[in-house]
C-alpha positions in Angstrom: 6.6 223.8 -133.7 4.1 227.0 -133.3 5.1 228.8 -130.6 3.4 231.0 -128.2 4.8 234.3 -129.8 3.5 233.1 -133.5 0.3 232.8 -132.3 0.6 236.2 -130.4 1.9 237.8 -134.0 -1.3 236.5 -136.1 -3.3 237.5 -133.4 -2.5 241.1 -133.1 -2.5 241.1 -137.4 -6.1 239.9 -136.9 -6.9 242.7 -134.6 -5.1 246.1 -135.5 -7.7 247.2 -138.5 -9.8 247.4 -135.0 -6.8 249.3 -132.7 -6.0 251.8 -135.3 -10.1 252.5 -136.1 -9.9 253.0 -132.2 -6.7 255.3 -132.3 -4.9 252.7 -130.4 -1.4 252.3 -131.7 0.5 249.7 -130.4 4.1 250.5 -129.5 7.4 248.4 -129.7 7.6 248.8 -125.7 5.0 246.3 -124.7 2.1 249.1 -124.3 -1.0 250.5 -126.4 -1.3 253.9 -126.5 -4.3 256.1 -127.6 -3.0 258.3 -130.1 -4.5 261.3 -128.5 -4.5 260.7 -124.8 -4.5 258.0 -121.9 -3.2 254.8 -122.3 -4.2 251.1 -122.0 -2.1 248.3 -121.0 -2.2 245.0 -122.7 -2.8 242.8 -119.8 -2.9 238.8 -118.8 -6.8 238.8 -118.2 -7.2 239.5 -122.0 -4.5 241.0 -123.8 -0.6 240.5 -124.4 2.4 242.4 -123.6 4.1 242.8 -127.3 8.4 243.6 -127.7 10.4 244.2 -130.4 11.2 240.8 -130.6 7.5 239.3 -130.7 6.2 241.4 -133.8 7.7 240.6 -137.3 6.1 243.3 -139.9 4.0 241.7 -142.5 5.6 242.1 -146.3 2.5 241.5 -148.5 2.5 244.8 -150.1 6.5 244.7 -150.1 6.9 241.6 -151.8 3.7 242.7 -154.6 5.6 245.6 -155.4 8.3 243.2 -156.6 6.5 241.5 -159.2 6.7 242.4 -162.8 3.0 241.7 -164.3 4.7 240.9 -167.4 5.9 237.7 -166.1 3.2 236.4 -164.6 1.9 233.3 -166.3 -1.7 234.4 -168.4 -4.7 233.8 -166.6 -6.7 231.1 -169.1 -10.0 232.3 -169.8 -13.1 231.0 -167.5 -16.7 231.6 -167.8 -17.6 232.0 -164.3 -21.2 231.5 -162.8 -23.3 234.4 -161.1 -22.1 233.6 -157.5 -18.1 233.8 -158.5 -18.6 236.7 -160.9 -20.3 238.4 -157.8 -18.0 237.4 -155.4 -15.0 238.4 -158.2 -16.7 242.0 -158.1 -16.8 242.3 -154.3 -13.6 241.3 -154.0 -11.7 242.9 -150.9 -8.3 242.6 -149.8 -6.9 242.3 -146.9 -2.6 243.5 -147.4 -0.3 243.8 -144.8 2.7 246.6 -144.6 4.7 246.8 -141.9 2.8 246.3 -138.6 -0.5 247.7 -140.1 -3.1 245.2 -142.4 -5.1 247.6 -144.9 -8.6 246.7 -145.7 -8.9 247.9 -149.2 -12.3 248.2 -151.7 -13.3 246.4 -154.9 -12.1 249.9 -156.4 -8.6 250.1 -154.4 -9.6 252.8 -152.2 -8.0 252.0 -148.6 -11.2 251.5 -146.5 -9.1 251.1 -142.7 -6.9 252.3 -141.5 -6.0 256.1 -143.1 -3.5 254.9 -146.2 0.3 256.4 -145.3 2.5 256.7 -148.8 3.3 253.8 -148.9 0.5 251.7 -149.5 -0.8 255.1 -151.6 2.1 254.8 -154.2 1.7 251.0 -154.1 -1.8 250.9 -155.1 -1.1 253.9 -157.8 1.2 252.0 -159.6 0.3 248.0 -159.0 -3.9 248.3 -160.0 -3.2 245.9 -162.7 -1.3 243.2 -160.9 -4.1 243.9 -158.0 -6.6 243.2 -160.7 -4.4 240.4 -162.1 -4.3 238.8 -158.5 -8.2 238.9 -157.6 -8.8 237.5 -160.6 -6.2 234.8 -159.9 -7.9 234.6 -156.7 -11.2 233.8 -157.8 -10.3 231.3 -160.2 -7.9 229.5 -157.7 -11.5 229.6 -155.7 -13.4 228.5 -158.4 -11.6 225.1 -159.2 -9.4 224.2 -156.4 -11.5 224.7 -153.6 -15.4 224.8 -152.3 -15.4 227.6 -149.9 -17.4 229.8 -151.8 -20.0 227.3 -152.6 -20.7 226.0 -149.4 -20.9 229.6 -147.8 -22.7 230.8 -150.8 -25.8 231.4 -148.2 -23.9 234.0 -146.4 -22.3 234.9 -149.3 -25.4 235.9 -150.9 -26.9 237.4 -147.9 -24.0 239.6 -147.9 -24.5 240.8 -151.8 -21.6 238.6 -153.2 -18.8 240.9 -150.2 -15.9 239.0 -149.6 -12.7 239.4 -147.3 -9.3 238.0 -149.0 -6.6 238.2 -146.4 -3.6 237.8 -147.6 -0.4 236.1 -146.1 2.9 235.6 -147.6 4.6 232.8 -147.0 8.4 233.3 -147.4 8.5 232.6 -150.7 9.1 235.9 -152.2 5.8 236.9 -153.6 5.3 233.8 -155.1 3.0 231.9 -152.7 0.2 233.1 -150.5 -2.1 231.7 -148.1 -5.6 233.0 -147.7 -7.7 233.5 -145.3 -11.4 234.5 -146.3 -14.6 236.2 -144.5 -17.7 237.2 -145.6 -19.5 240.7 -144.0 -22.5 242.9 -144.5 -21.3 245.8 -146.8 -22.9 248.3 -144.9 -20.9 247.2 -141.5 -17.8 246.2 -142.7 -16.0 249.3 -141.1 -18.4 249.8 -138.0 -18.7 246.4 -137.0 -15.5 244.9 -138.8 -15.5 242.3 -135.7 -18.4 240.7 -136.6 -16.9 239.3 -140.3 -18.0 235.4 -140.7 -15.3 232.9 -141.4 -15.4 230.8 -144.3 -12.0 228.9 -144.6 -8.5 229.3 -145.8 -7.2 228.8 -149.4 -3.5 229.0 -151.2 -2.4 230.8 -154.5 0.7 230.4 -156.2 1.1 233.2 -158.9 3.7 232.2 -161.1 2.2 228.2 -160.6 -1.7 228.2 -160.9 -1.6 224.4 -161.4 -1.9 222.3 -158.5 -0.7 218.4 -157.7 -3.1 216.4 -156.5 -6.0 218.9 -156.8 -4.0 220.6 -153.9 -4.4 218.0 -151.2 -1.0 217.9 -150.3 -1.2 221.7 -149.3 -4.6 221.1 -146.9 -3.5 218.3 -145.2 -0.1 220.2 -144.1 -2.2 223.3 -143.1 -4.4 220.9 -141.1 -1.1 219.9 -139.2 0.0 223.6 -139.0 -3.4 225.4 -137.9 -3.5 222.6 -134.7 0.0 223.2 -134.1 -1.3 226.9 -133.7 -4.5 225.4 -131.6 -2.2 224.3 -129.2 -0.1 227.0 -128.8 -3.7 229.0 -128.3 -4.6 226.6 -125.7 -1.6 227.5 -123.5 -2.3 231.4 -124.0 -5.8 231.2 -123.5 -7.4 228.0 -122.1 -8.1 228.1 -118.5 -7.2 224.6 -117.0 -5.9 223.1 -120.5 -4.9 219.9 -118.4 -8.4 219.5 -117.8 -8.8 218.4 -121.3 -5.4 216.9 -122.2 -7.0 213.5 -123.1 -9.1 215.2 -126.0 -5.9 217.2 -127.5 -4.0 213.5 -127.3 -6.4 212.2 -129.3 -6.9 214.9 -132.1 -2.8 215.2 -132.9 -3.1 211.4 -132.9 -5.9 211.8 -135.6 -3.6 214.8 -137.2 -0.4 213.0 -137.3 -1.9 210.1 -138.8 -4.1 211.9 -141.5 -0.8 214.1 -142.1 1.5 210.6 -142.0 -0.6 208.2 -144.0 -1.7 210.6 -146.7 1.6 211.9 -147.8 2.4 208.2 -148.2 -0.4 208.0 -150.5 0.2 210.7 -152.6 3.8 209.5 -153.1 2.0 207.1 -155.1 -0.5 208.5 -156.9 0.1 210.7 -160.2 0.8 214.5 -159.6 -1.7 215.2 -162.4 -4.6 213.4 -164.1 -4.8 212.7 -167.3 -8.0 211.7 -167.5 -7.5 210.8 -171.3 -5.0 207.9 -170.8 -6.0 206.7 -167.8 -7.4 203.3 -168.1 -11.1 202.6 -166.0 -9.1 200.2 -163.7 -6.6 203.1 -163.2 -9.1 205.2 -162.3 -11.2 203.6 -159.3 -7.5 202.8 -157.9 -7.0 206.2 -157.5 -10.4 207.3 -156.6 -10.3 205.0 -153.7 -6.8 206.1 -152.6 -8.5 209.8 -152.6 -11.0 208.4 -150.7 -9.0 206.8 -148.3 -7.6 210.1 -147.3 -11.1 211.4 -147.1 -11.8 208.8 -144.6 -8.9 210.1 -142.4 -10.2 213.8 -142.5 -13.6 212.7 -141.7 -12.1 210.8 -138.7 -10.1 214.3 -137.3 -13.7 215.9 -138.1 -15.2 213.2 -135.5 -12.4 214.3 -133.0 -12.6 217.5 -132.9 -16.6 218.1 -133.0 -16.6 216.3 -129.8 -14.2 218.8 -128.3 -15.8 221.9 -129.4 -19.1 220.0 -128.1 -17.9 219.4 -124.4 -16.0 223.3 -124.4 -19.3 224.3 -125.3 -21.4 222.2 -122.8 -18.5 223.6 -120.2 -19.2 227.1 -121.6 -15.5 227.4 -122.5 -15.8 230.7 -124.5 -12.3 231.9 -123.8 -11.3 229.1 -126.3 -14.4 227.4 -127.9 -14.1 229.8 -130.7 -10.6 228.6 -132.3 -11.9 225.1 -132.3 -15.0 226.0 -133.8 -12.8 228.0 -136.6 -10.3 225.1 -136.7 -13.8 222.6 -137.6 -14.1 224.4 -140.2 -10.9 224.3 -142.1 -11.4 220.0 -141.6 -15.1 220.5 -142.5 -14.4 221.9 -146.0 -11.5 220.2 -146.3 -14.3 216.6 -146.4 -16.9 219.0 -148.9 -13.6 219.3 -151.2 -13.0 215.7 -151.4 -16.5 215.1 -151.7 -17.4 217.7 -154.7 -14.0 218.9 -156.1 -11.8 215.4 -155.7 -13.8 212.6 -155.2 -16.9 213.5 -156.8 -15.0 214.8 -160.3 -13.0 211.3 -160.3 -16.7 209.3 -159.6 -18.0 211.0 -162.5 -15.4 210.4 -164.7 -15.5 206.2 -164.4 -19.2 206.9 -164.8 -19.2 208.1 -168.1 -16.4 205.5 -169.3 -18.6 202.5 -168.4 -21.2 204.2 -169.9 -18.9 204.1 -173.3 -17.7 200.6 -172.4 -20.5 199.0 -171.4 
């Protein structure tokens, strides 16, 4: 279960690249306080009261520093096309240390906040696992996912700049998940707010294969990210009852997507051997794909018409997190549809064309 204070952690991650730009520092008693004068109180109209017990420090940079490069699996070479080798070059990262994320440059210089020691000596010695991981990154992008594709528009209009914020996920440097933006270069520290969402991925560095073309990993994080909506709702929905008959019905759609499609990956191959695998085979399993397509495209229904009324309602204080939420199930359908679904089609295509 998500909790209220989980959500209140991710939420202040998200926003102290803006606090610290501001000279706002926010302290372990509950307040934030200008680092030069004054202070401002996080209060229930808007903001939260943080303790001790409420902020866990984020370890990204910690647990990097523990990997050896040398036994990280090689990265297999891949020609990639002009919008990933652009997006490969504009590469930032988002690492947290401690209570503080650092937005860093393409060329590892620490763009926001002002760099302590710490993540100074980190990037010193680590450039070529940071180089090592981007790459990784990229490539992880490039055939396990769509998110780049589908945003390549905004992408583009942004000159190939790309946010890559990381979060580790107890797993001791091994696994990540990643959120990612997209921002006009020449704003990114000015306006840093006004970054463009473009969905969530997951890397695993010493494990770059994935079973079942990572499905199992984006249904769970469906479940997870409505857990959070919930626990969101409470904090910051006005009246939540109000619209307790639409949140029924979306963790109904959740559980059963969630449910039913672990089922069917129990019974599908972790891997495809494309090779051995007789025609017959092969539509079996592209329909069992599809099938869990067909659940995702069912949440999408769900939730569209909630975002719809909050907006009709002109629900701002919350329309936002559904909206971001859409988006995760939105490419979640383009990935079964391009990456899944449309690799397997092509595949029986071409062996009736060689058994006719």
């Amino acid at each position: 279960m998500i909790t209220r204070t989980a959500v209140f952690k991710e939420e202040l991650r998200d926003i102290l690249p803006l606090l610290l730009e501001a000279r706002l520092i926010p302290d372990l008693a509950g307040d934030c306080r200008p680092s030069h004068a004054g202070r401002l109180t996080f209060a229930p109209a808007g903001c939260y009261y943080f303790h001790a017990s409420e902020i866990s420090p984020m370890n990204e940079v910690d647990e990097l520093s523990k990997i050896d490069l040398g036994g990280l699996p090689p990265l297999r070479p891949m020609l990639l096309d002009d919008l990933y080798q652009n997006v490969l070059k504009n590469l930032h990262l988002e690492l947290g240390s401690g209570p503080v994320l650092y937005l860093i440059s393409p060329n590892y210089s620490v763009l926001n906040p002002t760099p302590d020691e710490t993540i100074t000596d980190f990037i010193a010695r680590k450039e070529s696992l940071l180089d090592y991981l981007k790459e990784a990154i990229v490539q992880n992008l490039a055939v396990y996912s769509v998110l780049v594709d589908v945003s390549s528009y905004f992408i583009e209009q942004n000159n190939g700049l790309v946010l890559a914020r990381l979060r580790e996920r107890d797993s001791e440097g091994r696994r990540f998940e990643i959120k990612f933006y997209t921002h006009s270069p020449q704003e990114l520290t000015t306006h840093y707010e006004d970054k463009i969402y473009i969905g969530r991925d997951f890397v695993d560095l010493f494990n770059p294969g994935r079973k079942y073309f990572g499905v199992k990993d984006t249904i769970i994080s469906l479940k997870t990210q409505y857990e959070k909506l919930l626990a969101r709702a409470e904090a910051k929905l006005k009246k939540p009852a109000e619209f307790k008959s639409y949140f029924q019905e979306i963790g109904e759609s959740v559980n059963e997507l969630h449910n039913e499609s672990l089922l069917i990956l129990q019974s599908l191959p972790p891997h495809l051997d494309f090779a051995k695998l007789a025609g017959k085979d092969l539509i079996d399993v592209n329909a069992q794909y599809r099938a869990i397509n067909h659940f995702v495209i069912e949440l999408h229904d769900e939730v569209s018409e909630f975002e719809n009324l909050l907006r009709a309602k002109q629900r701002s204080d919350f329309v936002r997190y559904v909206t971001k939420y859409k988006k995760d199930v939105t490419n979640t359908i383009s990935y079964f549809n391009i990456k899944v679904n449309g690799l397997i089609t092509q595949r029986i295509y071409q062996m009736k064309s060689r058994r006719p």
